[in-house]
N, CA, C and O atoms as a CHARMM CRD file, in Angstrom:
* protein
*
  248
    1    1 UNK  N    -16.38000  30.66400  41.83100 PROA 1      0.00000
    2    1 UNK  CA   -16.14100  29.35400  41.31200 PROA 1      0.00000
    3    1 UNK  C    -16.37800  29.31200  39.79700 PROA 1      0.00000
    4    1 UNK  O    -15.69100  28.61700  39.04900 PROA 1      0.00000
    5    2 UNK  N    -17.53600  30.20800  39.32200 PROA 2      0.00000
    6    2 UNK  CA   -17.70400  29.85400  37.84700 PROA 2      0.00000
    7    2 UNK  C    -16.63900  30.63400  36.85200 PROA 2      0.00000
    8    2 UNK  O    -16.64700  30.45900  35.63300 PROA 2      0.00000
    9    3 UNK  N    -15.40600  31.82400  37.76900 PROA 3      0.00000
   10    3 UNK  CA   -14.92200  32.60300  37.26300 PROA 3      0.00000
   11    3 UNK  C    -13.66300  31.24700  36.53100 PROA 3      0.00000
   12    3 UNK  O    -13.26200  30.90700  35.41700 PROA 3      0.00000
   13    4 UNK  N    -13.50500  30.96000  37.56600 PROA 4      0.00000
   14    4 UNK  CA   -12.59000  29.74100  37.17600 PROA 4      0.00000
   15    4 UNK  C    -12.77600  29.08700  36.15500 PROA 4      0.00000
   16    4 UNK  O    -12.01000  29.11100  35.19200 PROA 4      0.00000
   17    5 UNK  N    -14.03100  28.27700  36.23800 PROA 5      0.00000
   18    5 UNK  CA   -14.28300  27.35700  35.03500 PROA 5      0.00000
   19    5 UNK  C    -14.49700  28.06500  33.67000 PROA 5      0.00000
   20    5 UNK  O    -14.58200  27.31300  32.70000 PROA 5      0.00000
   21    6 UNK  N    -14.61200  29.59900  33.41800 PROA 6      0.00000
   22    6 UNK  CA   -14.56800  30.15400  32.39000 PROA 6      0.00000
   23    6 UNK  C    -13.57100  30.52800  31.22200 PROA 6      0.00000
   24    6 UNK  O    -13.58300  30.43000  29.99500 PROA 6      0.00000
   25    7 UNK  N    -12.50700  31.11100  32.40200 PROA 7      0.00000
   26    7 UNK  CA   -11.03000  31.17800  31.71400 PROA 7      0.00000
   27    7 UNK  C    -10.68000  29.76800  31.61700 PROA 7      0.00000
   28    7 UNK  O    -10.67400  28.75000  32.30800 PROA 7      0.00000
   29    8 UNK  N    -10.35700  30.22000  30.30400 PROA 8      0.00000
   30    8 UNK  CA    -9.31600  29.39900  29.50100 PROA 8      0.00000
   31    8 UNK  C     -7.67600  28.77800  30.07700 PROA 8      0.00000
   32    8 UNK  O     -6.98000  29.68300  30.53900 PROA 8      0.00000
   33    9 UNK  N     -7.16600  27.67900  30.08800 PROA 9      0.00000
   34    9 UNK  CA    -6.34100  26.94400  30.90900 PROA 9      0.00000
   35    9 UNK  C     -5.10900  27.62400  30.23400 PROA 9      0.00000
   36    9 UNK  O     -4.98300  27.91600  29.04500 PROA 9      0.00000
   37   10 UNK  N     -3.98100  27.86200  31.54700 PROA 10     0.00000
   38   10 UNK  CA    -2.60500  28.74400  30.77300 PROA 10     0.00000
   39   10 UNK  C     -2.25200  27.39100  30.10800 PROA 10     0.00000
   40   10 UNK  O     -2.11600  26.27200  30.60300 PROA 10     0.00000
   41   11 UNK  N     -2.09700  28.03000  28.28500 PROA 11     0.00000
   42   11 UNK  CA    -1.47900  27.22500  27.55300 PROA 11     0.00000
   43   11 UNK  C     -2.39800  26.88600  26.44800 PROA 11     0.00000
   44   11 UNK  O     -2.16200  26.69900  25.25400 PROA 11     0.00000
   45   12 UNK  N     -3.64700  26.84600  27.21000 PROA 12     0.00000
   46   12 UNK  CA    -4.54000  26.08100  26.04200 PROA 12     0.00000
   47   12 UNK  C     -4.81600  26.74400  25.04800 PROA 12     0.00000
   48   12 UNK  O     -5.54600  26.09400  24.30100 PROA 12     0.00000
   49   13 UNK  N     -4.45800  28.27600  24.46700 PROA 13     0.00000
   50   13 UNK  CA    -4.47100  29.05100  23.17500 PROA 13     0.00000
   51   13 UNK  C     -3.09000  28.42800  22.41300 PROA 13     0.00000
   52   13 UNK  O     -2.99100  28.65500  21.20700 PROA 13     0.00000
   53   14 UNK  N     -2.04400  27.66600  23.07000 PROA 14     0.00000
   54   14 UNK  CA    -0.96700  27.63700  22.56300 PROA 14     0.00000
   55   14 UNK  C     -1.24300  26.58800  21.07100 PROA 14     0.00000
   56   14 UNK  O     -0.79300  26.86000  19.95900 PROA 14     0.00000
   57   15 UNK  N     -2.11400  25.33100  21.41800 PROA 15     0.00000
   58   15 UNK  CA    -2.38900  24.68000  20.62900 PROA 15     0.00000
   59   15 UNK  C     -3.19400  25.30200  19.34500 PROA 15     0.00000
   60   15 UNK  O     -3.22700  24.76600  18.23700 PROA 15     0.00000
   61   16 UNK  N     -3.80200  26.46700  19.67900 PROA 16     0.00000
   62   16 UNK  CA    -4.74900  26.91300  18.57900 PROA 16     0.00000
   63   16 UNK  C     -3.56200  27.64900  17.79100 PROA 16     0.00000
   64   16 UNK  O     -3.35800  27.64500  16.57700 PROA 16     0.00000
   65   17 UNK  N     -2.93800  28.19200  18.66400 PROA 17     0.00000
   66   17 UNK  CA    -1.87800  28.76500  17.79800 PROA 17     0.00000
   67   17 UNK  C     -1.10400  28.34300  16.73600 PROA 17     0.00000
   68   17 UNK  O     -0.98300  28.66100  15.55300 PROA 17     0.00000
   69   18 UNK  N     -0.46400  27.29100  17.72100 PROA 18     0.00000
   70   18 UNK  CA     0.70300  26.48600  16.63700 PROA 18     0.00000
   71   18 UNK  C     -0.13600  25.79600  15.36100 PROA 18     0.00000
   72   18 UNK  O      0.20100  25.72600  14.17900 PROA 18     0.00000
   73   19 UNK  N     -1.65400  25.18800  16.19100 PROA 19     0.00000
   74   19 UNK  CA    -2.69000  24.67600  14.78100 PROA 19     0.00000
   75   19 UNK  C     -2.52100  25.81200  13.53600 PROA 19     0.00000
   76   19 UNK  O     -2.04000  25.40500  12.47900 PROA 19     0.00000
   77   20 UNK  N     -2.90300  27.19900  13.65200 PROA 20     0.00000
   78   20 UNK  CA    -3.15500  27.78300  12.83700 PROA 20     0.00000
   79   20 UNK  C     -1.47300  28.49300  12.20200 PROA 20     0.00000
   80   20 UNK  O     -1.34500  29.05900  11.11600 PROA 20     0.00000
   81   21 UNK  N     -0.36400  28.26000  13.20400 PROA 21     0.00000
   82   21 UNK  CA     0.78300  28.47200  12.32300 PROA 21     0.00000
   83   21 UNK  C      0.93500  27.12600  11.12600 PROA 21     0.00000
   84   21 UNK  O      1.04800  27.45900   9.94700 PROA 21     0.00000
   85   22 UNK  N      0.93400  26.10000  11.36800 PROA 22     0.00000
   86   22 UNK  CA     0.78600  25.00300  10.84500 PROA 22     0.00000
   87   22 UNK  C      0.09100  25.10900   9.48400 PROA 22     0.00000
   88   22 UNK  O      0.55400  24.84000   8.37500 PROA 22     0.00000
   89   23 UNK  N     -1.65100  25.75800   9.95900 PROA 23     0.00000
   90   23 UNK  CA    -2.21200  25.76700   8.44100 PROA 23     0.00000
   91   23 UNK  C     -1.40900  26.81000   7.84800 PROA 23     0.00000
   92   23 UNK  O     -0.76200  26.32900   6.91800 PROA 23     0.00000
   93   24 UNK  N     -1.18100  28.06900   8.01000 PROA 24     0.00000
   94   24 UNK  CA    -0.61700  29.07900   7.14000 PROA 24     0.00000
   95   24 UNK  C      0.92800  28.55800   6.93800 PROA 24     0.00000
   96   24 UNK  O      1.63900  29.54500   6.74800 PROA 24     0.00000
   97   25 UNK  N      1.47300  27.67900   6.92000 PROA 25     0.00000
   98   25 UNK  CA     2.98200  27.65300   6.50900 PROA 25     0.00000
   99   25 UNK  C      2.52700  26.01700   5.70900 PROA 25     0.00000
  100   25 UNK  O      3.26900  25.57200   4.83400 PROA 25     0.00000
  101   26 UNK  N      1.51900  25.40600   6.04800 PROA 26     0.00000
  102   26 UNK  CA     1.23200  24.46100   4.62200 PROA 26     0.00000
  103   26 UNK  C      0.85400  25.37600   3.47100 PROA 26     0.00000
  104   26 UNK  O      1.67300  25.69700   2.61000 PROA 26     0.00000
  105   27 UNK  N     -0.63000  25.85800   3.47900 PROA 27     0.00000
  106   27 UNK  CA    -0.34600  27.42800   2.73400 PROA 27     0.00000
  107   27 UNK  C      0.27700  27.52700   1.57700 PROA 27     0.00000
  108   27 UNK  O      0.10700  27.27200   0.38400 PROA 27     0.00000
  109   28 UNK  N      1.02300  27.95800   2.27300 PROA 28     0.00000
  110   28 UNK  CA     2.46700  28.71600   2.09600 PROA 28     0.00000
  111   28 UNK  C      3.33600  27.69600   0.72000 PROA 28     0.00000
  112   28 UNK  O      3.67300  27.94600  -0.43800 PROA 28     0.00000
  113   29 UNK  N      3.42900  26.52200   1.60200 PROA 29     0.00000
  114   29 UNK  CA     4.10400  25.63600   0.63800 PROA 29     0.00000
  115   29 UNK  C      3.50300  25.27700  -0.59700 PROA 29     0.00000
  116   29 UNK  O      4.00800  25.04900  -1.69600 PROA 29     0.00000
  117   30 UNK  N      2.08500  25.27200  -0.12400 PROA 30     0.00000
  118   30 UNK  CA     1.50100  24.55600  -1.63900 PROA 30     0.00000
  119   30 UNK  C      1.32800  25.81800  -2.68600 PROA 30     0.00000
  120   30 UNK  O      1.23800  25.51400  -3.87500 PROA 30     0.00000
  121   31 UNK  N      1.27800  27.18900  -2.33500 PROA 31     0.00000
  122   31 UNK  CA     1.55600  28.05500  -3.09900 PROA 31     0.00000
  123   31 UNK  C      2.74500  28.24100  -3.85100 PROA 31     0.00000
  124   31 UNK  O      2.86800  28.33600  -5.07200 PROA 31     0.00000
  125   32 UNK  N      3.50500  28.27600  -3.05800 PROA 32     0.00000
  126   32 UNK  CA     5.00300  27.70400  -3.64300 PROA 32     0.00000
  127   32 UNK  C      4.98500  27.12800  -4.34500 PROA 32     0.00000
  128   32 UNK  O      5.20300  27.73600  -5.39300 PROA 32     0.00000
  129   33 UNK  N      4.73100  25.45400  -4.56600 PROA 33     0.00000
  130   33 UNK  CA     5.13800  24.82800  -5.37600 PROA 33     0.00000
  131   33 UNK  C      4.11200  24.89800  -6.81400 PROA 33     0.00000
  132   33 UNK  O      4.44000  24.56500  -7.95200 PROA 33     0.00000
  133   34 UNK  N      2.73900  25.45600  -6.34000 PROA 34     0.00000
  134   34 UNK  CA     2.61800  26.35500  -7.49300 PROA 34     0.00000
  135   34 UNK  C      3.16100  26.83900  -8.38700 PROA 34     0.00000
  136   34 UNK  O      3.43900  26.40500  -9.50500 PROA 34     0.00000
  137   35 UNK  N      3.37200  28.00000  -7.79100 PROA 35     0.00000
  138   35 UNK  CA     4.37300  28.76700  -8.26200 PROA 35     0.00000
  139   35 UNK  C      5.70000  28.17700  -8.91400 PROA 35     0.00000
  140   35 UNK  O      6.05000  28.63700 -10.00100 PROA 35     0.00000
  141   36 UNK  N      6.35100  27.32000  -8.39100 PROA 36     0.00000
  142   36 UNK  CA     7.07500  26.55100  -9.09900 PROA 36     0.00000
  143   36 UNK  C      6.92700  26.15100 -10.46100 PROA 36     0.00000
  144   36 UNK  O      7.54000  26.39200 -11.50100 PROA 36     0.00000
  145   37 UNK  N      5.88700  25.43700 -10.13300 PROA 37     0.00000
  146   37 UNK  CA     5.41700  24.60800 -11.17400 PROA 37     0.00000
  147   37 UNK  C      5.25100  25.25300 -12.51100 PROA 37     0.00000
  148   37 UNK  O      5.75100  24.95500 -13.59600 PROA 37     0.00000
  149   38 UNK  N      4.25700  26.40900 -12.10100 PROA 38     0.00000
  150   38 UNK  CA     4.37400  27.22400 -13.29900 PROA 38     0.00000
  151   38 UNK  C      5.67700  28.11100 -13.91500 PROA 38     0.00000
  152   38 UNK  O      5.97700  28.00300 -15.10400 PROA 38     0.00000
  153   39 UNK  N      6.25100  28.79200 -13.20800 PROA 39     0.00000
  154   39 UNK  CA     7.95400  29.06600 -13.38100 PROA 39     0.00000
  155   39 UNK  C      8.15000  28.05100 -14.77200 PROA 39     0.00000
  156   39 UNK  O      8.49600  28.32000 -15.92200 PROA 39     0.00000
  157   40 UNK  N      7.68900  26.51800 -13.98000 PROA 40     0.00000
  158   40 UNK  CA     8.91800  25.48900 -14.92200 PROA 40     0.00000
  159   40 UNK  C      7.79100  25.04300 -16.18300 PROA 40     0.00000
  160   40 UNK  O      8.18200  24.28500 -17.07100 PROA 40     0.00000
  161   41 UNK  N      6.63900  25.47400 -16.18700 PROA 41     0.00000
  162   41 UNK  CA     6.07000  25.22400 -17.14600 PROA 41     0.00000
  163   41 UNK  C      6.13300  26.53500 -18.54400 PROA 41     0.00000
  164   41 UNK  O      5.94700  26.49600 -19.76000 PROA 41     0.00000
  165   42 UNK  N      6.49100  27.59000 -17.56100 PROA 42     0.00000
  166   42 UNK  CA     6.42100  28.80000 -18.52400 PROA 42     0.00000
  167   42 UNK  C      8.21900  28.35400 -19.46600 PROA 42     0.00000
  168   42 UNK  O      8.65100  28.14100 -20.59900 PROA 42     0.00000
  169   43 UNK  N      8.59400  28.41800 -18.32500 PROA 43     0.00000
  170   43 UNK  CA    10.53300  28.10900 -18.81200 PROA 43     0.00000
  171   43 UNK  C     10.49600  27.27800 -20.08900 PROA 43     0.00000
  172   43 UNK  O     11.00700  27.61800 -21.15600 PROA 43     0.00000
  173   44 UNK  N      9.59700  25.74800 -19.77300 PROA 44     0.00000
  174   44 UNK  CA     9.66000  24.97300 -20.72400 PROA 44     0.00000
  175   44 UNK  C      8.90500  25.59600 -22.29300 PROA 44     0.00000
  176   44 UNK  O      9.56000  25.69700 -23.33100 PROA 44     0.00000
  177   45 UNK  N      7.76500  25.87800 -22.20400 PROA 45     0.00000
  178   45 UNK  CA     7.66300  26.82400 -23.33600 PROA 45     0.00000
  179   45 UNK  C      7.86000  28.08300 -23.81500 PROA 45     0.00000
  180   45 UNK  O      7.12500  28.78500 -24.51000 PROA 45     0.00000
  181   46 UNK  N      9.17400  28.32800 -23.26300 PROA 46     0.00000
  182   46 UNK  CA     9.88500  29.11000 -23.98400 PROA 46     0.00000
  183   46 UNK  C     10.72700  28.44100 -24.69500 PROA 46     0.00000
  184   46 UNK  O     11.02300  29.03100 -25.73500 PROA 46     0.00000
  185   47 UNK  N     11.49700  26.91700 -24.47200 PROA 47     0.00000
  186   47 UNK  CA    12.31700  26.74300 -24.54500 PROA 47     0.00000
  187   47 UNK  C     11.96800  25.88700 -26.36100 PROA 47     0.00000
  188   47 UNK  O     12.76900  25.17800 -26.96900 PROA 47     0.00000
  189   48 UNK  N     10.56000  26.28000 -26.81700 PROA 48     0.00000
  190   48 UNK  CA    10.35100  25.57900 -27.74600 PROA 48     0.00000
  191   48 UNK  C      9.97200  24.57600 -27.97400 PROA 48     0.00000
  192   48 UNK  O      9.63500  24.09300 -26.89200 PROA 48     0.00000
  193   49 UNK  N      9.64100  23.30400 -29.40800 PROA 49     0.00000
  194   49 UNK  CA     9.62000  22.40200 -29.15400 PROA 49     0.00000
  195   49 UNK  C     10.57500  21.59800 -28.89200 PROA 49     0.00000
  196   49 UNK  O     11.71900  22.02700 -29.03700 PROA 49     0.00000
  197   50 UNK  N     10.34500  20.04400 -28.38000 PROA 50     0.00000
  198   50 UNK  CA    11.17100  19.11100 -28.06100 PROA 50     0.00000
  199   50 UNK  C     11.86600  19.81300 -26.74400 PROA 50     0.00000
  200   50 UNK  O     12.97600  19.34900 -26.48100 PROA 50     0.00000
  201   51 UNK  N     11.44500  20.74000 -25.97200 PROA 51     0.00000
  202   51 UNK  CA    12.27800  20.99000 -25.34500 PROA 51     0.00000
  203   51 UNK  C     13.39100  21.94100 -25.25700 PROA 51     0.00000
  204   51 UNK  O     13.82600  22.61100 -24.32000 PROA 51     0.00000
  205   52 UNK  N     13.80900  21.79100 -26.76300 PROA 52     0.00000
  206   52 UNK  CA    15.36300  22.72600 -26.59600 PROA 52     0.00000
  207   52 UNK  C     15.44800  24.04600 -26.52100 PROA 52     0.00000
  208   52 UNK  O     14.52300  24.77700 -26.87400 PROA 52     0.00000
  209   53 UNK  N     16.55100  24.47000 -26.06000 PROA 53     0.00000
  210   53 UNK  CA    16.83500  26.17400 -26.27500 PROA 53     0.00000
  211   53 UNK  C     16.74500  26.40100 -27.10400 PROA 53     0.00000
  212   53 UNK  O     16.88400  25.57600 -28.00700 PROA 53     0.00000
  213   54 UNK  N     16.40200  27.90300 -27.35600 PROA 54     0.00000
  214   54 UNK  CA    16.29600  28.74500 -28.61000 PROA 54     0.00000
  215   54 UNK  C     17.76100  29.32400 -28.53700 PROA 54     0.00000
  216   54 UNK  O     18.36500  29.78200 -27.56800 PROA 54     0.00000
  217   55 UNK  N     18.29300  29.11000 -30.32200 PROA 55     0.00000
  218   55 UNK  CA    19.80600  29.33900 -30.19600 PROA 55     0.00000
  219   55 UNK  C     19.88000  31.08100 -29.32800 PROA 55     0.00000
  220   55 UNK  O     20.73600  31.28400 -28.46700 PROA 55     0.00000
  221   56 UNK  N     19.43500  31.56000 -29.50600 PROA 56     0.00000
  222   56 UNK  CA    19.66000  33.29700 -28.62800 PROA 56     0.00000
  223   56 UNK  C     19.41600  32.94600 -26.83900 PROA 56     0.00000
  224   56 UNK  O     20.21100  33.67000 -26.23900 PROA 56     0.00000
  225   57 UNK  N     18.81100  32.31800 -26.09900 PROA 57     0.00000
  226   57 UNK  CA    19.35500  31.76900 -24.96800 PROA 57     0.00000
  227   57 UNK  C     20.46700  31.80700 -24.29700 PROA 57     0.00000
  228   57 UNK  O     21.26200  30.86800 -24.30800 PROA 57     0.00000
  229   58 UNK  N     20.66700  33.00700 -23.56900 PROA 58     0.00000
  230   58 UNK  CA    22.34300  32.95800 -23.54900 PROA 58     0.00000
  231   58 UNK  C     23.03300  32.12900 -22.74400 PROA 58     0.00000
  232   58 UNK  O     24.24200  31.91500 -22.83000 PROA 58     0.00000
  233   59 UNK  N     21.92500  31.42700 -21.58400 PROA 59     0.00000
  234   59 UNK  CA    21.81500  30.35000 -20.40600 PROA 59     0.00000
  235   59 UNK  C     21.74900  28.91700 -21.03500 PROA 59     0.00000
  236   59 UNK  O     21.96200  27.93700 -20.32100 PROA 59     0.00000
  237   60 UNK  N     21.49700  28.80700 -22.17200 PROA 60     0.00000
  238   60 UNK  CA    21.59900  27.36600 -22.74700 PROA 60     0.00000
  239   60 UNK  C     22.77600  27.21500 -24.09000 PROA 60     0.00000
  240   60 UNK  O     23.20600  26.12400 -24.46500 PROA 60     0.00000
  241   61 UNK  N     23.14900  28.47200 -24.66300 PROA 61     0.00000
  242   61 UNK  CA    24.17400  28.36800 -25.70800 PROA 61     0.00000
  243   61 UNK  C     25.25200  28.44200 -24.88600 PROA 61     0.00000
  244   61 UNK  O     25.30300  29.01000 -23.79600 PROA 61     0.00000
  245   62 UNK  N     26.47300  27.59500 -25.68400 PROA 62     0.00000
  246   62 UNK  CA    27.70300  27.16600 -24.82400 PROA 62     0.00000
  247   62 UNK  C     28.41000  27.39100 -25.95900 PROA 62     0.00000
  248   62 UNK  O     29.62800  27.21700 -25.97300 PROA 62     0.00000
């Protein structure tokens, strides 16, 4: 009888699971947008002041 009440119910790891896929793919995102963030902060100071391209930019000269 106590073997029973010991094991764990089929399924009931499923919730711990998906809990902890959940934390690692928030994670995930807020690293990302990290990462983003800085990307667009580095981009912007390159791009000089006010913003603009530097005329050698070959992605912003037209």
């Amino acid at each position: 009888m106590t073997d029973e009440q010991d094991r764990p119910k089929a399924g009931g790891g499923r919730a711990a699971e998906r809990a902890e896929r959940e934390r690692r793919l928030a994670q995930a995102l807020r690293d990302n947008l990290r990462r983003r963030k800085a990307q667009t902060r580095a981009k912007a100071d390159d791009n000089g002041p006010g913003g603009q391209a530097k005329p050698d930019d070959p992605q912003r000269s037209g």
